[in-house]
N, C-alpha and C positions, 0 to 999 in steps of 0.2 A: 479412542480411549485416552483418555489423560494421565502423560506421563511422568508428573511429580505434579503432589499436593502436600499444601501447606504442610511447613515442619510443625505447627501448632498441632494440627490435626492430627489425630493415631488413625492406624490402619490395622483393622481388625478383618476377624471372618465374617463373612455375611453373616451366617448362622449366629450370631451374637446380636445383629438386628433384630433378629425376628425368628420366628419357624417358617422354613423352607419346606416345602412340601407339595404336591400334585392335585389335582382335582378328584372325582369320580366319574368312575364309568356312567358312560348317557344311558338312562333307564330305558328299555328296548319295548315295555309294554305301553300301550298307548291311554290305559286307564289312570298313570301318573299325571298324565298332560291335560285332561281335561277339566274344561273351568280351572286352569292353573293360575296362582295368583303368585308366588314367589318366581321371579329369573334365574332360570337357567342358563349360563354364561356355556355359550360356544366358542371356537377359534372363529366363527363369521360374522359373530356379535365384534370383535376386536376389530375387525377387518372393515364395520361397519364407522368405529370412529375418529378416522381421521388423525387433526391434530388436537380432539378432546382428551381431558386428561380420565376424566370420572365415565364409567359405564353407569348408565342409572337404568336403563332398559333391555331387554333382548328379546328374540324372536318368541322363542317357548320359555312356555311356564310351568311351575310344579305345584300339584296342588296336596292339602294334606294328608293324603293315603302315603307319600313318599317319608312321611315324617319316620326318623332314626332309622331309614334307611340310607339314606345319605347325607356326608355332613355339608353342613352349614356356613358356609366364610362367613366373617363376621364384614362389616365395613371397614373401608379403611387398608383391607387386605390388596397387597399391589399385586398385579396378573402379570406372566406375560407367556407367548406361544412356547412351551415344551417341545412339539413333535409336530413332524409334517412339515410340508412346502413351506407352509405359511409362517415355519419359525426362521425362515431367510427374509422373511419382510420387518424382521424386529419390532412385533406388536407388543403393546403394554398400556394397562391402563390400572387404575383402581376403582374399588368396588363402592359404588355409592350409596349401597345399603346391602343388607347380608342378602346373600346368593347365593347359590348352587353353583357348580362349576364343573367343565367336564375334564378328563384326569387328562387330554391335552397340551390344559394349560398348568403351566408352574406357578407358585402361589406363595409370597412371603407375606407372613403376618405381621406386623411390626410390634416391637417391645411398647411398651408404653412410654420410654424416653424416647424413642425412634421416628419422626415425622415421615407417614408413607409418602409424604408429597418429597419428602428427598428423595426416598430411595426409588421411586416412579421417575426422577429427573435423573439422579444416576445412571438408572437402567436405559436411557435413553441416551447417555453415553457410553455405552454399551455396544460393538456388533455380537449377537450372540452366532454368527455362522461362525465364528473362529472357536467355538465352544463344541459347535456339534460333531458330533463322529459320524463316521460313516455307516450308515447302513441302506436299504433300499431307499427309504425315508430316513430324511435327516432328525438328529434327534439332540436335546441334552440332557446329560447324568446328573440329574440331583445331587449326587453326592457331591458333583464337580463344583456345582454350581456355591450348594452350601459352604465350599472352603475358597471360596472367591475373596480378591484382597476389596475391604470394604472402607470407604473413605468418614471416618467419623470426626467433624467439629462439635463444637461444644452446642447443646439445644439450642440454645437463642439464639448460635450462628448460622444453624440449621434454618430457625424461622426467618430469621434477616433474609438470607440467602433465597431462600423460598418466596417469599416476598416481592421480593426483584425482581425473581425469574418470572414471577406469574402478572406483575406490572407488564414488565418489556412485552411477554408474548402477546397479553391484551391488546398492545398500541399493533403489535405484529397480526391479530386474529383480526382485526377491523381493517387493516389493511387488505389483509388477502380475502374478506369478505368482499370490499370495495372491487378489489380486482376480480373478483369472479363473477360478479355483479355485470361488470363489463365484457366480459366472454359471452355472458346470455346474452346482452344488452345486444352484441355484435353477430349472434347469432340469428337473433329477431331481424336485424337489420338486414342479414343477407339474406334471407327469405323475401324479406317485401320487397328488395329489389329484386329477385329471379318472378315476383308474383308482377312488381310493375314492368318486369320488361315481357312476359307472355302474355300480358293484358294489351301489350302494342304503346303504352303510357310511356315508354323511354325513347321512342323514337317520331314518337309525334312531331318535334319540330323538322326531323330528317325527313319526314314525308311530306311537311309543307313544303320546305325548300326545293321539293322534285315533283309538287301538286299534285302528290299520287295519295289515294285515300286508303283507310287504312281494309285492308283485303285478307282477315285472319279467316282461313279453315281450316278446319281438323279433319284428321283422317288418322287410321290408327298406325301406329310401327312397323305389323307386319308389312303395309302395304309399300316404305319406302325405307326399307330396313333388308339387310340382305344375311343369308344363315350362314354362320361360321362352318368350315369348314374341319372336320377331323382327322388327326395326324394318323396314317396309315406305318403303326407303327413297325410291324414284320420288316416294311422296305427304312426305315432310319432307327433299328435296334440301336448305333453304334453312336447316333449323332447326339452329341448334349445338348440340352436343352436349360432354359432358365424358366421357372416351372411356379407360377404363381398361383395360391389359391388363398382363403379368408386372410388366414394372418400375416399377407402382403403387402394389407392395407391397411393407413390411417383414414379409420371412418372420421375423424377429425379435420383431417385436409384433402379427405378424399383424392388420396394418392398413395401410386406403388411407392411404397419406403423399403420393402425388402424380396427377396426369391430365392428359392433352393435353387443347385445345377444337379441336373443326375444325366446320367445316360439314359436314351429312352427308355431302354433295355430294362435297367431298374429305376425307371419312374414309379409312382403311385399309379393305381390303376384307373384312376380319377382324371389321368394328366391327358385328356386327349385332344382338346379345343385349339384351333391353331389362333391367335391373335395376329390384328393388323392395328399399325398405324393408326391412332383418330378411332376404334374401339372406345365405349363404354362397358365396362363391367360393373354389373348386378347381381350379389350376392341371392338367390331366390333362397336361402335359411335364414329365418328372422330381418324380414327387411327392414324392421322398423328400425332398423340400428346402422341403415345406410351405409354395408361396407361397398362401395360404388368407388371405382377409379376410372378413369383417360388413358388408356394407352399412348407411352410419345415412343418418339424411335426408339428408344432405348429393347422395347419389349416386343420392337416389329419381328411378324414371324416364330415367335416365341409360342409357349403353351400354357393352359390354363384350367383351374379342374374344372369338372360339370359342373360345379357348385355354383357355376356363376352362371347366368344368360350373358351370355354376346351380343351386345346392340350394335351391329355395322351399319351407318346410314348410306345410302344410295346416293352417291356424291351429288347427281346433279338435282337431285331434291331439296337432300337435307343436311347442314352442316354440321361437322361432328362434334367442334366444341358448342353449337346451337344444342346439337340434342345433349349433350354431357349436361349442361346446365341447367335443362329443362327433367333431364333423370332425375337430378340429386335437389328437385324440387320439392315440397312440402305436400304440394298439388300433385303431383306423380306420386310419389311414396305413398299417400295415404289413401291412394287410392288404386292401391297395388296390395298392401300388408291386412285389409280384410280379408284377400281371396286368401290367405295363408292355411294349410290345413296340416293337423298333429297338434299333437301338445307338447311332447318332449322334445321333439324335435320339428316346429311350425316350419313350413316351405310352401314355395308358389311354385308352379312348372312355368317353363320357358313361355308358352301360350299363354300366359296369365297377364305377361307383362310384355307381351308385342300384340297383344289385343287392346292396348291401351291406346288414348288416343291421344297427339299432339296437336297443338295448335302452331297451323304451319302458314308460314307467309314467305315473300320471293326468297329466292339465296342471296341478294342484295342487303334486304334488311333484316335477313337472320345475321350476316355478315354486323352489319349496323348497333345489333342487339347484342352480340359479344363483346363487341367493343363497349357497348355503354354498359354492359355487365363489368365488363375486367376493370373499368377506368374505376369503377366504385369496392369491386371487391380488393383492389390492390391495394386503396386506403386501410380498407380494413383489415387486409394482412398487416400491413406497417403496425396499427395497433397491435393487432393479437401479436404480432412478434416482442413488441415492449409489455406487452401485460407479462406473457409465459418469462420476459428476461427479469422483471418484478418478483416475479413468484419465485422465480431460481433463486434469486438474491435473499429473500425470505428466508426461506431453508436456509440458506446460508445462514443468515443471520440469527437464527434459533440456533443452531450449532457452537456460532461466538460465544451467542450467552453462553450457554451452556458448561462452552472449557473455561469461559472466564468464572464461570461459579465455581465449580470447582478445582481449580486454580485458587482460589479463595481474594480474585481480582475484581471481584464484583459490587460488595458489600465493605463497610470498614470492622474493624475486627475491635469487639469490648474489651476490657480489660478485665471487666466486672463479670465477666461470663463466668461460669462452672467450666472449669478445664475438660480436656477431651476426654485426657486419662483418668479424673476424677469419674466421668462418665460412666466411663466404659467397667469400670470398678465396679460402679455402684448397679450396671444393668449383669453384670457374672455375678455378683450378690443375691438380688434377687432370681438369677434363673439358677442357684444353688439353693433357696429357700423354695 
């Protein structure tokens, strides 16, 4: 939050901006919805965009049997999360044409002296979790909100200001365009080299140097894969454990980043898989979303829910970071997440995905193949590590704007402007008339 703005500027109630006010309740019959043609604004729709400023679409629509059942925002009108989880992620956006809204979200209208593209940049100097009070669900009091101290320059300074901010973030949006541009770019890239190195295409010259031809067969997982073992838990009630399951993992880097400790005693009842060493874990809920880790020392002997199949390779077959890289394949995955069955909850069994087959050559040149793996993916970490430090610095620097706007640091200030307090006069005038 910014803590002094311009002595120029006056500091008024929000509630003199605009009308503060909440959504309505989501129409529960399903004969609103159909062939709907106006947007219904959800908390998911927010959450849908990013660093845009304007909503111009959402999931469901409402069609005209709803009419003067529920009111109408006009455009213009600026949103942001009221209630629920999702008002700690500090969403907000404005309405880019009139919409429906569900009573979720909180909703200032703006006066007609009032630019909502201020008070949309305001509110994103905003935390609203220092607002909400406690309840199961976090929430905030309109009323709180309505008597919030509210930063008013004079209009022109408001448009100047607004101006700038929506210059800089454009140079800032095409940047971070460019840079995610490069995450996919990087993402493609690590594929085709896990596809050239099980095609045998990365080690072609190591098998001329030792005139050995290339000798790819496949056979499936079960056959050179060995079954995890189960913690017998009655005999180590007392011993703790570090107890990993889905959200352990970044399906991103494909690696353990966190774990519970419990006692067996009061583990999850899920916690029964013992991990070794050189382990691959495979998520079988929703594989297409690749939560897949390596077990290193760190997790030897440790535990892990059923939620995952346990891939242990049979040392003198098959090498563990060989098969870890051939798991977290594109070739593997996609041809593992057909066999998925449910809808609410899609899952493979364990025999889904050790009935699969690898394509397997000596331990020499699996050996060989990791290395021409890691020598190319570790370039590519070096990037992805400067892209993610790009994107940090980004945000950051949306934030600078930000204080320096209102800090009133950003724009030069008229002379010729209509004063604040003239302003603010004239908009309690009219909301008296």
């Amino acid at each position: 939050m910014i803590k002094k703005y311009p002595s120029h500027w006056v500091i008024t109630e929000l509630e003199n901006a605009g009308k503060v006010t909440t959504g309505n309740p989501a129409p529960q019959e399903k004969q609103y919805f159909i062939n709907g043609i106006t947007p219904f604004v959800r908390v998911a729709d927010l959450g849908q965009l990013g660093d845009s400023v304007y909503i111009k679409n959402t999931k469901d629509k409402l069609n005209e049997k709803i009419n003067n059942k529920l009111k109408l925002y006009p455009k213009g009108s600026v949103l942001f999360t009221k209630s629920g989880m999702s008002l700690l992620l500090n969403q907000r956006a404005i309405l880019g044409s009139n919409m429906y809204v569900v009573s979720h979200i909180g909703i200032v209208i703006p006066n007609q002296d009032i630019s909502s593209e201020w008070i949309y940049y305001w509110f994103r100097t905003i935390d609203f979790k220092k607002y909400a009070h406690a309840t199961t669900l976090p929430s905030l009091k309109i009323s709180l909100i309505r008597k919030m101290n509210f930063p008013l320059p004079p209009l022109n300074e408001q448009t100047r200001i607004v101006e700038k901010i929506e210059e800089l973030f454009s140079d800032l949006d095409k940047a971070t365009e460019d840079l995610v541009k490069t995450q996919e770019q990087l993402k493609i890239y690590r594929q085709a080299v896990l596809k050239a190195a099980f095609e045998g295409k990365l080690t072609e010259k190591w098998r001329q140097t030792r005139k050995e031809a290339s000798n790819i067969k496949h056979t499936t997982l079960n056959n050179i894969c060995i079954k995890a073992e189960k913690i017998k838990k009655e005999e180590n009630s007392e011993r703790k454990i570090k107890y990993l399951d889905i959200g352990s993992i970044d399906n991103k880097v494909f690696k353990i980043v966190s774990h519970k400790t419990y006692q067996i005693k009061n583990a999850p009842s899920r916690a029964k898989q013992i991990v070794k060493e050189g382990d691959t874990l495979f998520s079988t809920v929703r594989t297409y979303l690749k939560n897949i880790a390596y077990i290193n020392s760190e997790y030897d002997n440790e535990i892990c829910s059923t939620g995952f199949c346990v891939i242990r390779p049979k040392k003198d077959f098959l090498s563990s970071k060989y098969l870890f890289y051939y798991v977290i394949s594109d070739d593997f995955v996609n041809r593992v997440s057909p066999l998925q069955t449910g809808t609410s909850y899609p899952a493979v069994r364990d025999d889904d995905i050790l009935k699969r087959t690898i394509p397997l050559v000596t331990i020499d040149e699996q050996g060989q193949i990791v290395n021409e793996i890691e020598s190319r993916l570790s370039v590519c970490d070096k990037v992805e590590k400067t892209v993610e430090q790009n994107l940090s610095k980004i945000k950051y620097l949306r934030q600078s704007i930000l204080k320096k706007a209102f800090e009133g640091k950003l724009v030069p200030q008229d002379p010729n402007d209509l004063p604040a307090g003239e302003l603010l006069k004239q908009i309690k005038f009219k909301k008296i008339k």
